[in-house]
N, CA, C and O atoms as a GROMACS GRO file, in nm:
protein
  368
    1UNK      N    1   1.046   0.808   0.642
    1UNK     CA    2   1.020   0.760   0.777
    1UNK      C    3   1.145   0.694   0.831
    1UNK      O    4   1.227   0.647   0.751
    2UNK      N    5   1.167   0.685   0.975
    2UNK     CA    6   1.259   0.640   1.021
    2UNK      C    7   1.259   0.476   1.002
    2UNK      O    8   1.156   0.409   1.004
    3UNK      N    9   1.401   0.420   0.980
    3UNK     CA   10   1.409   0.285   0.960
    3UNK      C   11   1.344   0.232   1.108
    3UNK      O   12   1.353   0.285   1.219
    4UNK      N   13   1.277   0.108   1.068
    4UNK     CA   14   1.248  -0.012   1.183
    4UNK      C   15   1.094   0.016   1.250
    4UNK      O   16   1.054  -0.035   1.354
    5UNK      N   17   1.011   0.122   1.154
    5UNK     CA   18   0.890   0.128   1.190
    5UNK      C   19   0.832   0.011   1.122
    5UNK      O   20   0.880  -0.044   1.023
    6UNK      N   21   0.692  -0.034   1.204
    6UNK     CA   22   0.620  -0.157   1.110
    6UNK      C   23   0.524  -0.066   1.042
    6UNK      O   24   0.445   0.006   1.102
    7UNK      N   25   0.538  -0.076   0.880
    7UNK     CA   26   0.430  -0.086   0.809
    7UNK      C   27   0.292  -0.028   0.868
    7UNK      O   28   0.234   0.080   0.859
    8UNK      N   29   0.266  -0.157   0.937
    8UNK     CA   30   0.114  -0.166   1.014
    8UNK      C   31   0.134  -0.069   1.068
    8UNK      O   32   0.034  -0.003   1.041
    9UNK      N   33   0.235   0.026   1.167
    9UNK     CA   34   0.207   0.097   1.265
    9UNK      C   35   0.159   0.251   1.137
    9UNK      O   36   0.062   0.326   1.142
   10UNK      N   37   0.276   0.247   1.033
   10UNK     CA   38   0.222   0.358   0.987
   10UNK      C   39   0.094   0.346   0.910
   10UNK      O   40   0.014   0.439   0.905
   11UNK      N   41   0.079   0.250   0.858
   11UNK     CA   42  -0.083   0.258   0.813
   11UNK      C   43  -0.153   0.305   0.896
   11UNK      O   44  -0.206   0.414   0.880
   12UNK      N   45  -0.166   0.242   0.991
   12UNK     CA   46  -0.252   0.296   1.138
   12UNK      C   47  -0.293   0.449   1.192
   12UNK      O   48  -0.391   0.507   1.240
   13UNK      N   49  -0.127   0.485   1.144
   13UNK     CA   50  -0.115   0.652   1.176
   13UNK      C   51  -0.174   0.698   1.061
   13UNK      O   52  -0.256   0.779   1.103
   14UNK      N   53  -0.180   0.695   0.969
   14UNK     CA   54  -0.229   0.787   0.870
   14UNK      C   55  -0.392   0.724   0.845
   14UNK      O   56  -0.455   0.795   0.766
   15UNK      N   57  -0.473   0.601   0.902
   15UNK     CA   58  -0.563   0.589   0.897
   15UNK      C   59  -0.678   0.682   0.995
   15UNK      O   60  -0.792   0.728   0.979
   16UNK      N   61  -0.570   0.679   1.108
   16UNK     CA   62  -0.600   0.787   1.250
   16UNK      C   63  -0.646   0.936   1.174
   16UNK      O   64  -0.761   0.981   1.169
   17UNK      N   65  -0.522   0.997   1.117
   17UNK     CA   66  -0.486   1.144   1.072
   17UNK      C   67  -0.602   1.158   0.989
   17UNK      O   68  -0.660   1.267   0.983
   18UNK      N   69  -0.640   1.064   0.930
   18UNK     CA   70  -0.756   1.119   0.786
   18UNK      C   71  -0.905   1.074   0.871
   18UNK      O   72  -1.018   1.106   0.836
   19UNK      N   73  -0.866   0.986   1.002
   19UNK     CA   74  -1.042   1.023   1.042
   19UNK      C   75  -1.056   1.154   1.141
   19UNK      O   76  -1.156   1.224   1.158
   20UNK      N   77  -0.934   1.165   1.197
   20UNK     CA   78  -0.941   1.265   1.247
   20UNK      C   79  -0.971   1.408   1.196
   20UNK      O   80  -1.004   1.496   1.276
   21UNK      N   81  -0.960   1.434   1.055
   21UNK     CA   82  -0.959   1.536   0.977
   21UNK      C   83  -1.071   1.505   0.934
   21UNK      O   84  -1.098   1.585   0.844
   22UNK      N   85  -1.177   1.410   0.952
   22UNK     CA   86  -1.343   1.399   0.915
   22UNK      C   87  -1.308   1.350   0.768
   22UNK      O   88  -1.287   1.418   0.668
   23UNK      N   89  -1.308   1.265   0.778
   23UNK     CA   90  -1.249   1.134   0.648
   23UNK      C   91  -1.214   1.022   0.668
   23UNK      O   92  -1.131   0.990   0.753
   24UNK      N   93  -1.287   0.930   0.577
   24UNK     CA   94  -1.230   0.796   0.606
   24UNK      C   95  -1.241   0.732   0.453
   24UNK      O   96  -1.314   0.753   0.356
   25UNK      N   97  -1.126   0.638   0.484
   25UNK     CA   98  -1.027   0.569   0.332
   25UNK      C   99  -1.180   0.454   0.285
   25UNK      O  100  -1.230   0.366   0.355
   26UNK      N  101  -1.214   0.491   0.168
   26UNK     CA  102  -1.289   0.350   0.091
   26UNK      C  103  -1.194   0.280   0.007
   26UNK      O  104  -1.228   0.191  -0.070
   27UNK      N  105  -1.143   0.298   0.014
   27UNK     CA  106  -1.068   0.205  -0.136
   27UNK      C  107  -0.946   0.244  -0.121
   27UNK      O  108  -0.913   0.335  -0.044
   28UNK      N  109  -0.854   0.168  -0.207
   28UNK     CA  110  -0.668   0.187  -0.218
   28UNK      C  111  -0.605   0.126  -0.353
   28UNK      O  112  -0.626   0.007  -0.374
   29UNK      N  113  -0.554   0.178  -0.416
   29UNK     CA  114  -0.454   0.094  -0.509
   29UNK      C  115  -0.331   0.090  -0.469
   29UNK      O  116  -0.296   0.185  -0.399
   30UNK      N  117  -0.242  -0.001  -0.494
   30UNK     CA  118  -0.145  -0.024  -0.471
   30UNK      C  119  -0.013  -0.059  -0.584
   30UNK      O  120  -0.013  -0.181  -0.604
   31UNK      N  121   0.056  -0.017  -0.634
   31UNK     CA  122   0.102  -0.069  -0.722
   31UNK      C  123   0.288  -0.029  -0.673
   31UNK      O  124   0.349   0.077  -0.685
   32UNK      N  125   0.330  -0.158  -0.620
   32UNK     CA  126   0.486  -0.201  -0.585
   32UNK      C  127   0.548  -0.228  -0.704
   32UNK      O  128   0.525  -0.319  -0.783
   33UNK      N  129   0.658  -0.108  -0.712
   33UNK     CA  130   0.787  -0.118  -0.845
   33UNK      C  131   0.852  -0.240  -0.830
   33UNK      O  132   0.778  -0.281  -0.740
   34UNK      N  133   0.932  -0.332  -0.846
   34UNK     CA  134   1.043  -0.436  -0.807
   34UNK      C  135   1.106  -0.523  -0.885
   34UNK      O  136   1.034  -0.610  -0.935
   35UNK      N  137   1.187  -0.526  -0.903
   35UNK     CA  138   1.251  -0.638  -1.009
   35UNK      C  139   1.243  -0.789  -0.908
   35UNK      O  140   1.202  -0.903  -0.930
   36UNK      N  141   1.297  -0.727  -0.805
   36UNK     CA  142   1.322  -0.838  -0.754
   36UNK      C  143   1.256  -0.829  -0.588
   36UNK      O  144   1.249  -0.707  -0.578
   37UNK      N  145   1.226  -0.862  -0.506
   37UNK     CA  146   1.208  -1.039  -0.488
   37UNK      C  147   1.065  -1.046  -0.568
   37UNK      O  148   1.007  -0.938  -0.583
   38UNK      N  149   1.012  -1.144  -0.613
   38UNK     CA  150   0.936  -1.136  -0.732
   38UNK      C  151   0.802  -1.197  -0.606
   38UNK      O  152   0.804  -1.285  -0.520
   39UNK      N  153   0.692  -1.092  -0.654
   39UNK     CA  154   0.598  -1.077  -0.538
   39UNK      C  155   0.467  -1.113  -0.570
   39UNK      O  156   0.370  -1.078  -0.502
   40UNK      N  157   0.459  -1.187  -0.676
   40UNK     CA  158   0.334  -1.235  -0.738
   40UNK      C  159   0.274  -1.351  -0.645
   40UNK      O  160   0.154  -1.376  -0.657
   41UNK      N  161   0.323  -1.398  -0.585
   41UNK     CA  162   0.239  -1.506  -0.457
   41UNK      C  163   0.201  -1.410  -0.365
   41UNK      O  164   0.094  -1.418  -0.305
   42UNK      N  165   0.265  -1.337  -0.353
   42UNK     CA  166   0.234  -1.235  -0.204
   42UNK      C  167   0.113  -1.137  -0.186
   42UNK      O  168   0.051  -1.088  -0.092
   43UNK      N  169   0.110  -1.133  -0.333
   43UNK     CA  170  -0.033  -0.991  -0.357
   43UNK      C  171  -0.131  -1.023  -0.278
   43UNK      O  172  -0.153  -0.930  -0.201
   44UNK      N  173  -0.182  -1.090  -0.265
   44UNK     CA  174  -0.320  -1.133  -0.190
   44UNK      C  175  -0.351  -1.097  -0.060
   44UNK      O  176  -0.443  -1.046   0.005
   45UNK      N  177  -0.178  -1.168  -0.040
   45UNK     CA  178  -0.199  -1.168   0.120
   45UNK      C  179  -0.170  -0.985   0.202
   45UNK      O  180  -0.187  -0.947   0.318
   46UNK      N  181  -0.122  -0.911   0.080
   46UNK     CA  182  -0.085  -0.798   0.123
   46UNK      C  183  -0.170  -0.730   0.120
   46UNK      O  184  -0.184  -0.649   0.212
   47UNK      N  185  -0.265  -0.737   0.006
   47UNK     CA  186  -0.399  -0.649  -0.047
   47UNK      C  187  -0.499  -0.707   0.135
   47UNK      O  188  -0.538  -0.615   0.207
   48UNK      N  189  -0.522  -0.839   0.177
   48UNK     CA  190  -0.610  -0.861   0.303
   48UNK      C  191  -0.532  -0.791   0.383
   48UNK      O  192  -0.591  -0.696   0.434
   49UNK      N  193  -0.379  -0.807   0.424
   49UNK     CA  194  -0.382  -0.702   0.551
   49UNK      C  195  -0.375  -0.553   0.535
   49UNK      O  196  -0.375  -0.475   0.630
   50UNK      N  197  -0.371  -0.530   0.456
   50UNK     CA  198  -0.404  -0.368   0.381
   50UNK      C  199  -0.533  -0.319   0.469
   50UNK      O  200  -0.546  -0.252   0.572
   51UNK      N  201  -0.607  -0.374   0.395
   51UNK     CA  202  -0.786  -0.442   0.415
   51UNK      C  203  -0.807  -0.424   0.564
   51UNK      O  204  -0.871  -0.333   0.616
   52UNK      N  205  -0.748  -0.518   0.624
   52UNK     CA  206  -0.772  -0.557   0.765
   52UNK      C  207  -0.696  -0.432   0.815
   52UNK      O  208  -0.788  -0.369   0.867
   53UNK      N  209  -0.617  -0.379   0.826
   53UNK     CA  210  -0.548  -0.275   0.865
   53UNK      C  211  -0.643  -0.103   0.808
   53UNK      O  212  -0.594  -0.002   0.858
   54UNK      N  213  -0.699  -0.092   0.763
   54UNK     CA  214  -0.779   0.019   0.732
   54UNK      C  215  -0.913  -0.010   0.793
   54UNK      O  216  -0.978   0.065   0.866
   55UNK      N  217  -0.946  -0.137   0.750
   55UNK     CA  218  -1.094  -0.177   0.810
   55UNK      C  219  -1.198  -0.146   0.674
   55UNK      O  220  -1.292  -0.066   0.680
   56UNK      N  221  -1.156  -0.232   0.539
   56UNK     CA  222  -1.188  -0.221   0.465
   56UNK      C  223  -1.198  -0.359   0.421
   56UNK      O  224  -1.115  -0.440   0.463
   57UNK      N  225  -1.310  -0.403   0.325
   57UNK     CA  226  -1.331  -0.494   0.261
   57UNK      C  227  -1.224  -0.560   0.173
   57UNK      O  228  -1.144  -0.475   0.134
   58UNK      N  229  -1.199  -0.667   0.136
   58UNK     CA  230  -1.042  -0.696   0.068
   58UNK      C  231  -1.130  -0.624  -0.087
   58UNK      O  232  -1.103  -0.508  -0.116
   59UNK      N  233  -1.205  -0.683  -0.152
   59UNK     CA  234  -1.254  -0.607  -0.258
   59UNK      C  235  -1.222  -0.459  -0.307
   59UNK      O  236  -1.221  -0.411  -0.420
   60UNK      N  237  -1.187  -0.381  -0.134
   60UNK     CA  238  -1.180  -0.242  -0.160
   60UNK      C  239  -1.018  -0.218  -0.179
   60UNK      O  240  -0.989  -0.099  -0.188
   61UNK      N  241  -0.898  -0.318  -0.187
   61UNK     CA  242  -0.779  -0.316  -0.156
   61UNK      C  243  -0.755  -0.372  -0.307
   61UNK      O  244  -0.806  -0.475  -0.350
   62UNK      N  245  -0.666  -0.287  -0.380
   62UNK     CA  246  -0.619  -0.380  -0.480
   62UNK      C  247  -0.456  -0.359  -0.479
   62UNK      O  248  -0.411  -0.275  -0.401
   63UNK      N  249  -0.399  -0.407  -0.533
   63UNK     CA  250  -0.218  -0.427  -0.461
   63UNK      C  251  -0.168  -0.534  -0.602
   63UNK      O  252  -0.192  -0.653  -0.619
   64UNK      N  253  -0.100  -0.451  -0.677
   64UNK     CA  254  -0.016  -0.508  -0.782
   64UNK      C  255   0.148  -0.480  -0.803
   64UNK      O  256   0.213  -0.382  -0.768
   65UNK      N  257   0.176  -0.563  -0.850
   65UNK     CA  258   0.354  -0.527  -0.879
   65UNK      C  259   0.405  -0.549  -1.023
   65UNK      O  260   0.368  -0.638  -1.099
   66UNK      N  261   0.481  -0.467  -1.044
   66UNK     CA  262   0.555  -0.421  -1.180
   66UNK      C  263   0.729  -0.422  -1.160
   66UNK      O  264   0.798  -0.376  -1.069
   67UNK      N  265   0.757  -0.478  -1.256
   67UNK     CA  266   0.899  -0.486  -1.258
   67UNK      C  267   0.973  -0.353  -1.286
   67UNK      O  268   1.094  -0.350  -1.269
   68UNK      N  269   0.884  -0.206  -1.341
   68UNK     CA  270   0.924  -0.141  -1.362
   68UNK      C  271   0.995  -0.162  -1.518
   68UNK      O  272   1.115  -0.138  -1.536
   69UNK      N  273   0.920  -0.201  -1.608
   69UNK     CA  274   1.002  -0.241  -1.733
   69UNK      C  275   1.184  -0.299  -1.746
   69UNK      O  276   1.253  -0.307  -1.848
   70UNK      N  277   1.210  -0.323  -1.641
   70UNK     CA  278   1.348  -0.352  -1.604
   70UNK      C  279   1.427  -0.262  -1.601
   70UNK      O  280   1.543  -0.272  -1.640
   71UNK      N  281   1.370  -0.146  -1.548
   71UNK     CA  282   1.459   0.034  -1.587
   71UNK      C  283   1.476   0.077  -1.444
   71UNK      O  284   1.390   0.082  -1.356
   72UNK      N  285   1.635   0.116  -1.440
   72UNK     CA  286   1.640   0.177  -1.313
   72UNK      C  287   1.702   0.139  -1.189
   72UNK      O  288   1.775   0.040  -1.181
   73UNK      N  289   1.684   0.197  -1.115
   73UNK     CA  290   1.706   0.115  -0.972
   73UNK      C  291   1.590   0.009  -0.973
   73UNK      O  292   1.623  -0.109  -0.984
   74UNK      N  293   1.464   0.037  -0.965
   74UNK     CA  294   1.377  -0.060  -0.925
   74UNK      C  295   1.406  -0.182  -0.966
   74UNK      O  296   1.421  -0.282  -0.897
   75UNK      N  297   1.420  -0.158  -1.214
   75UNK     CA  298   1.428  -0.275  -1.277
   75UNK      C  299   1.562  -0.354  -1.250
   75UNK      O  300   1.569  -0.475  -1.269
   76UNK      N  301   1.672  -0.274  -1.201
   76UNK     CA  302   1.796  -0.344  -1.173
   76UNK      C  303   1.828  -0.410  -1.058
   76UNK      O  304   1.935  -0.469  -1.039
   77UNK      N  305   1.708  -0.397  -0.954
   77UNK     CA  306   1.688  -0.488  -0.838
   77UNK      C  307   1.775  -0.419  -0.720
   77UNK      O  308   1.814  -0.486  -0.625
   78UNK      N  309   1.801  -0.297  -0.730
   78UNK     CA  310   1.894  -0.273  -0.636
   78UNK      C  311   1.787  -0.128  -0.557
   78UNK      O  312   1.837  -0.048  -0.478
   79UNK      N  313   1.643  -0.124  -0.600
   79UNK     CA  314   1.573  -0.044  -0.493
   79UNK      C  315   1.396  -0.136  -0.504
   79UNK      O  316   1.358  -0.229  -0.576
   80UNK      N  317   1.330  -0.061  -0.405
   80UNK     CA  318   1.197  -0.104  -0.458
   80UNK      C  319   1.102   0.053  -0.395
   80UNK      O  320   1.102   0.096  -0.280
   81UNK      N  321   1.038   0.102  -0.504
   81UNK     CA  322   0.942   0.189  -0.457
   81UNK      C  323   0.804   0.162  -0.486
   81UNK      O  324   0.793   0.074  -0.571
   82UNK      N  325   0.659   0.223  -0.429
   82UNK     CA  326   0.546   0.191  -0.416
   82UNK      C  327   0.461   0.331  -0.436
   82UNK      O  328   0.480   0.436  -0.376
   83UNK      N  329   0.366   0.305  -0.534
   83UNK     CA  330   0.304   0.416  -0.548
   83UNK      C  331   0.128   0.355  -0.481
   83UNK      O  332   0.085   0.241  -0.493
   84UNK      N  333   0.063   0.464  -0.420
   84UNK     CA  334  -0.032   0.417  -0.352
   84UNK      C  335  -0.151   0.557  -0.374
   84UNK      O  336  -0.144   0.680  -0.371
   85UNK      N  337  -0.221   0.492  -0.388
   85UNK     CA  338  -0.359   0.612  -0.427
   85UNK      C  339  -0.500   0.554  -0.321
   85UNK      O  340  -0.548   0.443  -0.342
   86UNK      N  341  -0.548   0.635  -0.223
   86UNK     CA  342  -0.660   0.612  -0.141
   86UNK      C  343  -0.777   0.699  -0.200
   86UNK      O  344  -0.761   0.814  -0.242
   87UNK      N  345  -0.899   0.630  -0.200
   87UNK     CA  346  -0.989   0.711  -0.218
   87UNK      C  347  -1.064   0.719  -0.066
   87UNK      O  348  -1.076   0.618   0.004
   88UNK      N  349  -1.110   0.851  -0.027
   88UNK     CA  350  -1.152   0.888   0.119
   88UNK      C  351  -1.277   0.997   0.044
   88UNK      O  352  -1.277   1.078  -0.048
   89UNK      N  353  -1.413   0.927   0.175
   89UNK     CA  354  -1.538   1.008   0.199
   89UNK      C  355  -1.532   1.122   0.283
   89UNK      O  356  -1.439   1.149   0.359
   90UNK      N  357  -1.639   1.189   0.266
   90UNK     CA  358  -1.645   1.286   0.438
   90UNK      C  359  -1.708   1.202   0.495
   90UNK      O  360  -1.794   1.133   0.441
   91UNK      N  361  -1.673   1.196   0.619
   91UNK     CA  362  -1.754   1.148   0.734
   91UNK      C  363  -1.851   1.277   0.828
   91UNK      O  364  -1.915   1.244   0.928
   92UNK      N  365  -1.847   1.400   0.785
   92UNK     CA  366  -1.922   1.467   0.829
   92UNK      C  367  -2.043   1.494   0.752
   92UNK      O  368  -2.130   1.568   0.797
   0.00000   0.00000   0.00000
């Protein structure tokens, strides 16, 4: 994606795309690679606007971070990647 989009806007878009295609998101995992900035205060608050941004229960949002065993770009602090898994119903 192009630099200087918010987050929120693309959540939004791809929350759009999957109801539009007769589907909608129940649940999400989240799991952020990072060595560094160390994000263990932050989980919470990321997993609620996740939540609030899908229109899902925080219960249905879970959002964890891994240092990546210290391997890599991620573990050497010089990238951060995010792996993300949605589970989606039919709505038809």
């Amino acid at each position: 994606t192009p630099a200087g989009i918010p987050s929120a806007r693309l959540i939004d878009e791809v929350r759009r795309k999957v109801g539009e295609a007769g589907w909608r998101v129940t649940g999400v995992d989240v799991t952020i690679v990072a060595a560094r900035p160390r994000l263990g205060g932050h989980l919470d608050a990321m997993g609620a606007a996740i939540a609030t941004l899908l229109e899902l229960q925080p219960t249905a949002v879970n959002v964890k971070a891994s240092t990546g065993n210290l391997d890599g770009a991620e573990g050497g602090g010089r990238s951060i990647s995010v792996l993300a898994v949605a589970t989606v119903e039919s709505t038809r």
